[in-house]
Kinemage of the C-alpha trace (Angstrom):
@kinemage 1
@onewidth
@group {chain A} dominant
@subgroup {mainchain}
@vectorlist {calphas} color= white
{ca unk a 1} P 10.360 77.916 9.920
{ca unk a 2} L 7.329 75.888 11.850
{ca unk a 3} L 7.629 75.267 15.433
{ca unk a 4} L 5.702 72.279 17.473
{ca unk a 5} L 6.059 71.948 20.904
{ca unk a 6} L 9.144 69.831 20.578
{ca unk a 7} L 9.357 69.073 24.836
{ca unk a 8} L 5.750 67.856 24.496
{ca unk a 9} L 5.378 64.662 26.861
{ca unk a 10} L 3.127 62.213 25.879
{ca unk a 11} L 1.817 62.104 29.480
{ca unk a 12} L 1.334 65.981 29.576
{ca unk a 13} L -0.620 65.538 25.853
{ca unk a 14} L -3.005 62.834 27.022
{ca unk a 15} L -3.480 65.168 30.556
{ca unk a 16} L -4.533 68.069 28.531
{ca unk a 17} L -6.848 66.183 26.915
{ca unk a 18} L -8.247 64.945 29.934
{ca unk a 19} L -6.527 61.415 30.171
{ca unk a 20} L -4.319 60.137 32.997
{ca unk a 21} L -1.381 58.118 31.867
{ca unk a 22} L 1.938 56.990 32.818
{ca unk a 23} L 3.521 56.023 29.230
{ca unk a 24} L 6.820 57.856 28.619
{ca unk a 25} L 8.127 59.578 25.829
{ca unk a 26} L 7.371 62.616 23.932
{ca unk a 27} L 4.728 63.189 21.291
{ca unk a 28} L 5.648 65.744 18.073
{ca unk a 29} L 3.345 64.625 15.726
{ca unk a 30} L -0.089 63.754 14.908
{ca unk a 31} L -0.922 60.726 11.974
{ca unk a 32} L -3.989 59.460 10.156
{ca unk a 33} L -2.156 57.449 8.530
{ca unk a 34} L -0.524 54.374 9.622
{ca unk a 35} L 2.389 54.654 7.342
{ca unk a 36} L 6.154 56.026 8.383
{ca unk a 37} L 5.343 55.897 12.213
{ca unk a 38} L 7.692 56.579 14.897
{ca unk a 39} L 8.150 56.675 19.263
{ca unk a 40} L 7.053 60.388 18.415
{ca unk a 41} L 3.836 60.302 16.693
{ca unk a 42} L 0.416 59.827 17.629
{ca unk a 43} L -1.420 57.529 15.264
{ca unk a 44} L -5.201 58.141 15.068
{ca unk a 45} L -7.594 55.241 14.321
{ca unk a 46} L -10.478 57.090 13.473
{ca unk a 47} L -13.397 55.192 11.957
{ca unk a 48} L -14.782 56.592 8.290
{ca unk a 49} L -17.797 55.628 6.212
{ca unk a 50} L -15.487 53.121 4.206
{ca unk a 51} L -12.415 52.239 6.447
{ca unk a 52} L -12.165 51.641 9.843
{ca unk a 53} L -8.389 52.714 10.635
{ca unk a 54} L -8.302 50.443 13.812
{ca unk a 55} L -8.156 47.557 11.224
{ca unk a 56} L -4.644 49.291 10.401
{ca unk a 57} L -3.227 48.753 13.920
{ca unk a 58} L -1.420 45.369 14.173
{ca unk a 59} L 2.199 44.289 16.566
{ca unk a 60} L 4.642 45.985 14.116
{ca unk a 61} L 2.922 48.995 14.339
{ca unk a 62} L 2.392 49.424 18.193
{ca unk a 63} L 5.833 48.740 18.375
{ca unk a 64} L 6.597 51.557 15.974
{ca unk a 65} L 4.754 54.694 17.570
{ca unk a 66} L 4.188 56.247 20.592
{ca unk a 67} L 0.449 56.271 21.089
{ca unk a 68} L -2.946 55.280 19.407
{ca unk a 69} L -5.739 57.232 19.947
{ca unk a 70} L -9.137 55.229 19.453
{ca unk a 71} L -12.500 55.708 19.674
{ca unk a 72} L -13.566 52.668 21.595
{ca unk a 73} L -11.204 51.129 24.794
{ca unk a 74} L -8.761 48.681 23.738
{ca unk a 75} L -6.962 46.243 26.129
{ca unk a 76} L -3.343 47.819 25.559
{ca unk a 77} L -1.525 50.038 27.491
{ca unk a 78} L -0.394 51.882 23.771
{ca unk a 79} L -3.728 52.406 23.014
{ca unk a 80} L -6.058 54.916 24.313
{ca unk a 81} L -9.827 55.607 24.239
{ca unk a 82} L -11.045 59.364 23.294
{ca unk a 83} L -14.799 60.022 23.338
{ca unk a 84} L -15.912 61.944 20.573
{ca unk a 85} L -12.257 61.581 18.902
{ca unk a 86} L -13.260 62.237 15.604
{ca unk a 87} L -14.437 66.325 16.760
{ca unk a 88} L -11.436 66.638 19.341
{ca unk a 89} L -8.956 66.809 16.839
{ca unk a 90} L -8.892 70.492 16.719
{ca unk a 91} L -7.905 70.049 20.250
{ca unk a 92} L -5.301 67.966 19.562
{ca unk a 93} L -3.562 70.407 16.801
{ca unk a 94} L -3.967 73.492 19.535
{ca unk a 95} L -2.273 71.331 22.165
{ca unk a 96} L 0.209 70.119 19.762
{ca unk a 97} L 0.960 73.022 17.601
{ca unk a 98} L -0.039 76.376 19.296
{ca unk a 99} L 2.607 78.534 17.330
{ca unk a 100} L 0.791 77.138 13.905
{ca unk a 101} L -0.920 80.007 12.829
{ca unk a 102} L 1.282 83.095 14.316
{ca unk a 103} L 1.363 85.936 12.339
{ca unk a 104} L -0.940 84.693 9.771
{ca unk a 105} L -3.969 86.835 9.242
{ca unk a 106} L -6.929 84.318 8.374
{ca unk a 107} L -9.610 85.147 5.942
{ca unk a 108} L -12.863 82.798 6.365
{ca unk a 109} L -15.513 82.296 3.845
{ca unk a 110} L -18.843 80.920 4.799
{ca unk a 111} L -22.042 81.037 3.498
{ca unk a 112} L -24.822 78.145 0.845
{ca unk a 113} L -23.066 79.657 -2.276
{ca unk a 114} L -20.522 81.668 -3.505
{ca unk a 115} L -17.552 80.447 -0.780
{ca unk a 116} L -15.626 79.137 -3.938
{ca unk a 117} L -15.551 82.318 -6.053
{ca unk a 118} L -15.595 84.994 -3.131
{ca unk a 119} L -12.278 82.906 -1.576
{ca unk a 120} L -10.913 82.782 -4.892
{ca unk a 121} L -11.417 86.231 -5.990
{ca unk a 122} L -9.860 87.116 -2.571
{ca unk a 123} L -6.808 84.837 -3.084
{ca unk a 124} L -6.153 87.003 -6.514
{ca unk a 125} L -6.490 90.310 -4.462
{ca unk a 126} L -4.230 89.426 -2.002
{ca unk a 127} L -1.828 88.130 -4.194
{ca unk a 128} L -1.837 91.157 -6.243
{ca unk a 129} L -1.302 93.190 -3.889
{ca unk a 130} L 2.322 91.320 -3.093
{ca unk a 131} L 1.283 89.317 -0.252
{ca unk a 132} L 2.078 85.236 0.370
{ca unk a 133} L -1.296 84.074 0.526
{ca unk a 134} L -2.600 80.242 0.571
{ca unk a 135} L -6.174 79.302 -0.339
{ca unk a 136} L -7.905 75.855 0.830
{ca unk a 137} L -11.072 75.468 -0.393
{ca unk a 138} L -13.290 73.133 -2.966
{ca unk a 139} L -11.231 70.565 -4.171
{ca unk a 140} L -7.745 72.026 -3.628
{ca unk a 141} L -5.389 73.737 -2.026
{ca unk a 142} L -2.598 76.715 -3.631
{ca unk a 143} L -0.176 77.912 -2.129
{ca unk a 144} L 3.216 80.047 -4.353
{ca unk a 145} L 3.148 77.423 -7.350
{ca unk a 146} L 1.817 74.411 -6.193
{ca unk a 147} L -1.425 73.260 -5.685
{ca unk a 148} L -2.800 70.183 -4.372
{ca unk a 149} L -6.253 68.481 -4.997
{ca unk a 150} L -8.281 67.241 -2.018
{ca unk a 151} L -11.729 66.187 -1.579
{ca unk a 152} L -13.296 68.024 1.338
{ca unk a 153} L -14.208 72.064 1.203
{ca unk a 154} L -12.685 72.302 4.809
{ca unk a 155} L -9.838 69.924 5.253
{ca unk a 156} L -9.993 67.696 8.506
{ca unk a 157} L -7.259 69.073 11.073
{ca unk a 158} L -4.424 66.691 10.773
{ca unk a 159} L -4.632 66.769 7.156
{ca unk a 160} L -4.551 70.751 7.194
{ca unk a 161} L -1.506 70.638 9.733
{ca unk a 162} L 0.174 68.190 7.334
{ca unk a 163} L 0.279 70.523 4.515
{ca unk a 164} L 0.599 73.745 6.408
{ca unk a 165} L 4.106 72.372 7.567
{ca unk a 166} L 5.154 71.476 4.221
{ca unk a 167} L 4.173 74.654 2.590
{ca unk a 168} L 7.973 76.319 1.212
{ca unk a 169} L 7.406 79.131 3.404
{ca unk a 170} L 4.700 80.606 5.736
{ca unk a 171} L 1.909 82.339 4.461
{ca unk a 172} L 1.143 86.013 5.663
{ca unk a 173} L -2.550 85.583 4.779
{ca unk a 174} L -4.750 81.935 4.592
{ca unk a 175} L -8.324 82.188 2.703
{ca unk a 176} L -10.457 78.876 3.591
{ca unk a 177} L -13.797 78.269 2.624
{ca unk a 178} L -15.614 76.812 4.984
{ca unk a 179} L -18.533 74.276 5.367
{ca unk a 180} L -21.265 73.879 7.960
{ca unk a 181} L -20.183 70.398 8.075
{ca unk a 182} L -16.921 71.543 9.436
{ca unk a 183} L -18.248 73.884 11.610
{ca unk a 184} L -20.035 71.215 13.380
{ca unk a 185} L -17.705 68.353 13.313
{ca unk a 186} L -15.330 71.196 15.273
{ca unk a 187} L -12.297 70.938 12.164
{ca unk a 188} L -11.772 74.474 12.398
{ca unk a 189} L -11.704 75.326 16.555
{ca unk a 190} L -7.800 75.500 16.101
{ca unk a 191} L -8.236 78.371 13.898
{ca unk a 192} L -8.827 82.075 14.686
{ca unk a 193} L -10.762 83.936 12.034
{ca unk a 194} L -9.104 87.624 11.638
{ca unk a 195} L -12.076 88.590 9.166
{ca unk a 196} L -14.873 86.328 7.983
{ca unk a 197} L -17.089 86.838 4.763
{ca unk a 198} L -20.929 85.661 5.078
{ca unk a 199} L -22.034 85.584 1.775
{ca unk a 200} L -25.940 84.517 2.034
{ca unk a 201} L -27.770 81.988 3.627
{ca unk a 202} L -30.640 79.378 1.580
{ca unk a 203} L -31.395 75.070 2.136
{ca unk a 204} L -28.738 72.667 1.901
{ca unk a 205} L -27.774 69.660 3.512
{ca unk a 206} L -31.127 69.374 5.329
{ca unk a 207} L -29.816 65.836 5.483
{ca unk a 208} L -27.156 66.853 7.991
{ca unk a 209} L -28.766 69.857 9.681
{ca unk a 210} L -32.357 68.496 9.514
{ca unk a 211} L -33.531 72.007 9.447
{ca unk a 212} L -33.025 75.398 8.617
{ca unk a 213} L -32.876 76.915 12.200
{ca unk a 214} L -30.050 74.504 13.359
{ca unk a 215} L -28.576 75.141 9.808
{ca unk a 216} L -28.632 78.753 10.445
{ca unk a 217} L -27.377 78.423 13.703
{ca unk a 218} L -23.975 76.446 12.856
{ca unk a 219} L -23.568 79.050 10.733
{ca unk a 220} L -23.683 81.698 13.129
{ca unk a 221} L -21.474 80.392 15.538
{ca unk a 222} L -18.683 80.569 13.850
{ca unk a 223} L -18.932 84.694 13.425
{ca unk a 224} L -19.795 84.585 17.271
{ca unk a 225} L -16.322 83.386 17.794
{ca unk a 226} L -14.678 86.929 16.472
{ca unk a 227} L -13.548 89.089 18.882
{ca unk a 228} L -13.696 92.616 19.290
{ca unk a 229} L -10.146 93.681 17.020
{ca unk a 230} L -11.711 91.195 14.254
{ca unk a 231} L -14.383 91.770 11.241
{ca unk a 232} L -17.222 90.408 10.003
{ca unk a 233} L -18.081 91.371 6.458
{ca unk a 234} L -21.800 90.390 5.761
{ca unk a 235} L -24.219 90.849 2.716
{ca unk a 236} L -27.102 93.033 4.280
{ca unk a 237} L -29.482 91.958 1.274
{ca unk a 238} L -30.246 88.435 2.455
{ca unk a 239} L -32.425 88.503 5.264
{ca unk a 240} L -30.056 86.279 7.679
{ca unk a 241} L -27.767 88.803 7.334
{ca unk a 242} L -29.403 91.483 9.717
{ca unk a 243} L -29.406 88.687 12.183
{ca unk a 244} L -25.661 88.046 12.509
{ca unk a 245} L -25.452 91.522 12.339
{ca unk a 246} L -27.438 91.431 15.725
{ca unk a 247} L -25.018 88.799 17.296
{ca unk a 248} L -22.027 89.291 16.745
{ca unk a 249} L -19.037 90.899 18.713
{ca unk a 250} L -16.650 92.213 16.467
{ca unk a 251} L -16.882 94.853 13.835
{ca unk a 252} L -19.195 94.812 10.643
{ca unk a 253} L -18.955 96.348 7.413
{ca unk a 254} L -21.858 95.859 5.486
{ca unk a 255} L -22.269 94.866 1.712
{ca unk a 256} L -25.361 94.890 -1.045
{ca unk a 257} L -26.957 96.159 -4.341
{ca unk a 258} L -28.579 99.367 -2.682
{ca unk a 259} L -27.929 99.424 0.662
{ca unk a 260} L -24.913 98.521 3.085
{ca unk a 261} L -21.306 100.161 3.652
{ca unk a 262} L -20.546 99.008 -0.534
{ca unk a 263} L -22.815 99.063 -2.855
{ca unk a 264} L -23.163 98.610 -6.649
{ca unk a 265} L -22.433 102.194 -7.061
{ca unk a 266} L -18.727 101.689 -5.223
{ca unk a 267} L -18.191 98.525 -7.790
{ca unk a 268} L -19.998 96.818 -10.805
{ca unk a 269} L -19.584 94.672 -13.781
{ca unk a 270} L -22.031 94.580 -16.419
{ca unk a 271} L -20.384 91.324 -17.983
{ca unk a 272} L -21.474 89.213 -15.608
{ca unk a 273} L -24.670 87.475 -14.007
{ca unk a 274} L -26.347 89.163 -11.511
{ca unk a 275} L -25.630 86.805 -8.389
{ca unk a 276} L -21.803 87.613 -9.146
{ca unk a 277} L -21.893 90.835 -8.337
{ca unk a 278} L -22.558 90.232 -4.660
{ca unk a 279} L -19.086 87.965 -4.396
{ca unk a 280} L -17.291 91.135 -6.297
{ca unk a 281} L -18.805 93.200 -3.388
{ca unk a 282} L -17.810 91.002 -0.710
{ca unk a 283} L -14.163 90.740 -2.231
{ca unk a 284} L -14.358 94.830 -2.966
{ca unk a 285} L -15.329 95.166 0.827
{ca unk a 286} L -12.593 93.016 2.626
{ca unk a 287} L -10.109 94.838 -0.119
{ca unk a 288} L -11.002 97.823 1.558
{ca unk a 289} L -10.608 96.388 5.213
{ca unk a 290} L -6.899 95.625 4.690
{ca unk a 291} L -6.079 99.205 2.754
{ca unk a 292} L -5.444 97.558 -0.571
{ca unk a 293} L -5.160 100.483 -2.904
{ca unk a 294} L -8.666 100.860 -4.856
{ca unk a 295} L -6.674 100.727 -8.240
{ca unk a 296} L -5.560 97.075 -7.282
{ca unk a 297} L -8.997 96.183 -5.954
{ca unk a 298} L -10.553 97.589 -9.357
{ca unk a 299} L -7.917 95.988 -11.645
{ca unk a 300} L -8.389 93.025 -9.806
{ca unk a 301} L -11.951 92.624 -10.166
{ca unk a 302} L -12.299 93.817 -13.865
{ca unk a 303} L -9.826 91.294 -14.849
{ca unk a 304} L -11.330 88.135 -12.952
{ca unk a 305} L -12.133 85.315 -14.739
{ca unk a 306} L -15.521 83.487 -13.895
{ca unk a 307} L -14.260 80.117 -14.783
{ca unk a 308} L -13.748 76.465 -13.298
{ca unk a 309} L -17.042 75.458 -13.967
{ca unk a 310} L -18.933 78.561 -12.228
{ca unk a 311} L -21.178 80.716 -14.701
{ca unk a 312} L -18.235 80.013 -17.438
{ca unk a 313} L -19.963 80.668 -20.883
{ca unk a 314} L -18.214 77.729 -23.028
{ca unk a 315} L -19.583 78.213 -26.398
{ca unk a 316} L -21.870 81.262 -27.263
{ca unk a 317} L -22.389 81.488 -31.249
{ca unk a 318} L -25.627 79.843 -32.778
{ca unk a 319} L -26.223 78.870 -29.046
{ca unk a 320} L -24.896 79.172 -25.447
{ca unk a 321} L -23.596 76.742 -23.386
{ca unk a 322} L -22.950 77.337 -19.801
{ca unk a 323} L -21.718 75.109 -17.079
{ca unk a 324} L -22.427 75.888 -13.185
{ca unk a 325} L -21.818 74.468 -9.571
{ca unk a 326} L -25.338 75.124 -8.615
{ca unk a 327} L -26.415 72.084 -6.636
{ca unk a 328} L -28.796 73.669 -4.042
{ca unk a 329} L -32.202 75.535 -4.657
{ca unk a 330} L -31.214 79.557 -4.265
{ca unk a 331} L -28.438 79.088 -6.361
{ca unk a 332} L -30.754 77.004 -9.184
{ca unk a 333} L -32.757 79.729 -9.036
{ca unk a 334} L -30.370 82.685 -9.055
{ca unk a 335} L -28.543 80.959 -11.812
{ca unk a 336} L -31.787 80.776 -13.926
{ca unk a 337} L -33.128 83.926 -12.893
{ca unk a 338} L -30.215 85.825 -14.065
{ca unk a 339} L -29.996 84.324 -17.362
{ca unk a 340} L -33.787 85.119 -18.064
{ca unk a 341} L -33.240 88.581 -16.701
{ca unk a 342} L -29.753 89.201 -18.839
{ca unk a 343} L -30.884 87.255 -22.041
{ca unk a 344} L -34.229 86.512 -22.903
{ca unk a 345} L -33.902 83.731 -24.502
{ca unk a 346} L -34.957 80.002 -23.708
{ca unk a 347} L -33.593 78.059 -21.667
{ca unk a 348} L -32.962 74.344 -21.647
{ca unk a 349} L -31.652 72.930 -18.099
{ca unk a 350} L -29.776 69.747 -17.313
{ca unk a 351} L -29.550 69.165 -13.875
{ca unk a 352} L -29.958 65.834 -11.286
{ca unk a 353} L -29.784 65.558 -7.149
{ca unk a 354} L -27.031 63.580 -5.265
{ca unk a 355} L -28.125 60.825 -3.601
{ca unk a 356} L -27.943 59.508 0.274
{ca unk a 357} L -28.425 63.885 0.803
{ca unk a 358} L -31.050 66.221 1.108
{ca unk a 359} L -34.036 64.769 -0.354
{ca unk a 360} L -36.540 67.816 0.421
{ca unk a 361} L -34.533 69.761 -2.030
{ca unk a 362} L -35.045 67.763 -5.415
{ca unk a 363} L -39.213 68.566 -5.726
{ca unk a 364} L -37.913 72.234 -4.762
{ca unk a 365} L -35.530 72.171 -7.381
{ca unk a 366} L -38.301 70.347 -9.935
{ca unk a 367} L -40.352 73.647 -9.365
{ca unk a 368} L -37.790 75.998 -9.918
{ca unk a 369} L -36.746 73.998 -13.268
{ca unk a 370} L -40.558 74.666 -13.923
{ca unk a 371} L -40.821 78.402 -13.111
{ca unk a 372} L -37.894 79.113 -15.340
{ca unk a 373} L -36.451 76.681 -17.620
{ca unk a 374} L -38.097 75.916 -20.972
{ca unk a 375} L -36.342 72.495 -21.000
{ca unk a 376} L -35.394 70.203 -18.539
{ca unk a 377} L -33.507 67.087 -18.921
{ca unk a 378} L -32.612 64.823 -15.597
{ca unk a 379} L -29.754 63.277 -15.011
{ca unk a 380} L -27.135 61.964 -12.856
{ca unk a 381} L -25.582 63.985 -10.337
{ca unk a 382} L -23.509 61.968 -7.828
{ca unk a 383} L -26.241 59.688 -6.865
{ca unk a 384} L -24.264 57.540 -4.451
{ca unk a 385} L -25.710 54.519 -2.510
{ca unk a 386} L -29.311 55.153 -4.083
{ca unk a 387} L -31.266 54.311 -7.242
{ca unk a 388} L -30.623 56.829 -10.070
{ca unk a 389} L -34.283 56.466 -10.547
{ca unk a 390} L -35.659 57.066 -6.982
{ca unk a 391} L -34.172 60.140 -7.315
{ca unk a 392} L -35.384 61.080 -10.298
{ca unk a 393} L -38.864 60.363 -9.279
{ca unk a 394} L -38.278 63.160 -6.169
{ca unk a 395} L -37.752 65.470 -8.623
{ca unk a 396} L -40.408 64.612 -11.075
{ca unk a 397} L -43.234 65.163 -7.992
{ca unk a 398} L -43.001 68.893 -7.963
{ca unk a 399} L -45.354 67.917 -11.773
{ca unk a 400} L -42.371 68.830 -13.458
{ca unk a 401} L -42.565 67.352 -17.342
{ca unk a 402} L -38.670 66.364 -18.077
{ca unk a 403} L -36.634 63.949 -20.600
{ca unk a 404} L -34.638 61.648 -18.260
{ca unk a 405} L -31.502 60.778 -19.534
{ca unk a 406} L -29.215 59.412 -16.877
{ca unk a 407} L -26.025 59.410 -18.480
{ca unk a 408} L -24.780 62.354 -17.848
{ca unk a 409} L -22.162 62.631 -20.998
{ca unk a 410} L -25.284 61.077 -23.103
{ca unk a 411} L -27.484 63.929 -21.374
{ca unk a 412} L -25.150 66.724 -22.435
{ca unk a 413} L -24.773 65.643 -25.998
{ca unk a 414} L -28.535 65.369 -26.632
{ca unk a 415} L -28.979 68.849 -25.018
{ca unk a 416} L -26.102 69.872 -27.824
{ca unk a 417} L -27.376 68.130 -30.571
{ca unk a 418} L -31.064 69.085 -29.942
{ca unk a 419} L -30.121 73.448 -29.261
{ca unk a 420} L -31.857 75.636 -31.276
{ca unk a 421} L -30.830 79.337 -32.572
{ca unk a 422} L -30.772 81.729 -29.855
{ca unk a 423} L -30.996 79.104 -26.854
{ca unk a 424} L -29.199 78.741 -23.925
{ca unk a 425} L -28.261 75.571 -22.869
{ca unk a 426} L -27.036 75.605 -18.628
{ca unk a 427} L -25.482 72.669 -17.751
{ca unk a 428} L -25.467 72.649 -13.238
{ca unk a 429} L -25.139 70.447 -10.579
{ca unk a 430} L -20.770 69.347 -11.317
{ca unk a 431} L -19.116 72.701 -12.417
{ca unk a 432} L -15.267 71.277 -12.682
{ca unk a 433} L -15.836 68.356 -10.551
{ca unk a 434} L -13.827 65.406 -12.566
{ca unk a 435} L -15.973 62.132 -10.902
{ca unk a 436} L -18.905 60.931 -10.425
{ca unk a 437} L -20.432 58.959 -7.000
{ca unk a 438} L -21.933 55.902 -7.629
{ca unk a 439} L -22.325 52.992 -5.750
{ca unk a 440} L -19.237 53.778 -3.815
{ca unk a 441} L -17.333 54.013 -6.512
{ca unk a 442} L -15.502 57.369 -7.928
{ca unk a 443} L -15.871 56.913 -11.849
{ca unk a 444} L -13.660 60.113 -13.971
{ca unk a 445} L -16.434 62.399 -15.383
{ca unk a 446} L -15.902 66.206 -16.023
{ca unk a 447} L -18.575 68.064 -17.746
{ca unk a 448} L -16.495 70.592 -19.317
{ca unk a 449} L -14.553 67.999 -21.019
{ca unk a 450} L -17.591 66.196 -22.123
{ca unk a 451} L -19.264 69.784 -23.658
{ca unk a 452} L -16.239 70.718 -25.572
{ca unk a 453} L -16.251 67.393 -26.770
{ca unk a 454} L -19.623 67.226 -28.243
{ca unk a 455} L -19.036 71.040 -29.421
{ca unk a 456} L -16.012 70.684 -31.731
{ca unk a 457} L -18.698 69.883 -34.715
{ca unk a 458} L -19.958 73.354 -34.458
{ca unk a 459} L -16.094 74.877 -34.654
């Protein structure tokens, strides 16, 4: 079913990447991993935040495969130098595998929030409508009846080849979410977008980006690289949508509330918050794009299910209890905007920062638990290499007055056990994440679990 370019020489491989070399052989496929190697694959020693795969190379193994490719020189004729390996390996797949993605039309999803529901609702549409369709994204990857859990939105390019050739059989559509991150670090240069969905633009990951502009600008490059025949399907209400509109090359079709090709009068849903309507639009508007019948978009869309941890109601009798993904400012605030808007009722808000990122976000975040929440209680939220407590205090300068609890099971049970009639108690930061970060260690947590928990003495 796949095809690689079987007759690839290892000397023509390392010449298209601009490398002269005389070793023989043929290379078929690429490795991050230093296990099952053979004359025919190309091991790659990259060097991560925790493991430095060049540690991995020993005799055996250089006897095993065909080449290592390195990011610093090595005295070894096996072994070869790269510069920049770790964003040429996009470059590597294209060289490698150029029939990879033939005759599959690729859906992109970028944008600060809403990539995980729009690419989800998408996935359902798709599939609805008959079609093989395979969605990588936040935490997994489905494909037919399997799915498989990873830990990046965008998967690296050797990992995404490694599961694309051992899907049963080849998708006609792919939905990916994609980061800025990946953007950047060049993971997705292999791909061509066939339609890509922006779906608004606020901060996040200042840490990476260091500000907005360049932010903004990652962002946009990726629509700049559809072509004329390809579309870009953009949400005209946020403001950085009229500039992409400006820049790019390939057609638009526009999407918002009031104004824009679809609009709330095309589709709406009055069951859900506010903020969801725009990734029912987006999905509505590509739905369109590819001729789906409007009965299958519209059955489709009243019959999604806003679950896995995003605006999923778990408990809504004396009380509510909601559980959310927001993690970044906009979506804090659309999340608590909505719920003041749709139910009038107060609102206590549990909600940390993750550590060793963004750190002009948590006083932003402190105000907006100010503005809106009645309640706040602090707590953990993947805080990493950093002091639970450091981070804590960021928050607490934007003058916000907050219990700080840092367990985060013991934070959720005394927001539980302290509800009153009528409240609304939003839970944000995890959604269905199942760990925690701390000190470099990944420790099984999963709000969800620990809510239902606490609730089965109000059953």
């Amino acid at each position: 079913m796949f095809l690689w370019d079987d007759k690839m020489k290892t000397k023509k491989f390392l010449k298209k990447l601009g490398i002269k070399s005389k070793i023989k052989g043929k290379i078929t496929h690429l490795s991050l991993s230093n296990d099952h190697l053979d004359s025919k694959t190309a091991f790659i020693a990259l060097k991560g935040q925790y493991h430095d795969a060049l540690t991995d190379v020993n005799q055996k193994n250089l006897q095993n495969v065909g080449i290592v490719l390195t990011y610093k020189e090595m005295f070894h004729p096996k072994i070869i130098y790269i510069q920049n390996l770790k964003y040429r390996l996009s470059q590597m797949v294209s060289i490698l595998y150029p029939q990879l993605l033939k005759n599959v039309s690729v859906i992109g999803v970028c944008g600060t929030c809403g990539k995980t529901t729009t690419a989800t609702m998408i996935t359902h549409l798709l599939k609805n409508n008959k079609q093989r369709v395979a969605y990588i994204g936040t935490g997994k990857i489905q494909y037919e009846d399997e799915e498989i859990l990873t830990n990046n939105t965008t998967l690296n390019p050797i990992e995404f080849v490694h599961h694309f050739l051992n899907f049963k059989s080849k998708p006609q559509y792919l939905v990916l979410e994609v980061s800025s991150h990946a953007i950047l670090e060049n993971r997705i240069n292999f791909i061509h977008f066939n339609a890509l969905v922006f779906t608004n633009f606020s901060q996040d990951h200042l840490d990476f980006h260091l500000n907005m502009t360049n932010y903004f600008e990652v962002k946009k490059s990726l629509f700049l690289t559809l072509s004329k025949k390809d579309v870009a399907i953009i949400n005209i209400d946020d403001k950085k949508g009229m500039d992409l509109i400006a820049s790019v090359h390939s057609n638009v079709i526009t999407y918002g509330k009031t104004f824009g090709k679809y609009t709330l009068k095309d589709y709406s849903r009055e069951d859900v918050l506010s903020y969801n309507q725009y990734n029912l639009l987006a999905t509505y508007a590509l739905g369109k794009y590819f001729n789906i019948q409007e009965a299958i978009i519209q059955k489709t869309l009243d019959e999604y299910s806003f679950d896995l941890g995003r605006s999923q109601i778990l408990y809504d009798k004396k009380f509510m209890v909601i559980l959310d993904y927001a993690h970044t400012p906009n979506a804090l605030k659309n999340l608590l905007m909505a719920l003041k808007k749709q139910y009038q009722r107060k609102i206590t808000l549990v909600f940390g920062c993750g550590g060793n990122r963004d750190k002009q976000k948590r006083k932003i975040m402190g105000k907006i638990a100010m503005q809106y929440a009645t309640k706040t209680i602090l707590t953990n939220d993947n805080p990493r290499d950093e002091n639970p407590q450091d981070i804590i205090q960021d928050i607490l300068k934007s003058g916000l007055q907050a219990k700080v609890i840092l367990s985060r099971k013991e934070a959720i049970d005394y927001s539980i056990t302290h509800a009153k009639e009528n409240d609304i108690i939003a839970i944000v930061g995890k959604g269905n994440e199942d760990f925690q970060l701390i000190k470099q260690q990944k420790i099984l947590h999963n709000d969800k679990q620990c809510i239902l928990e606490r609730l089965k003495s109000y059953e």
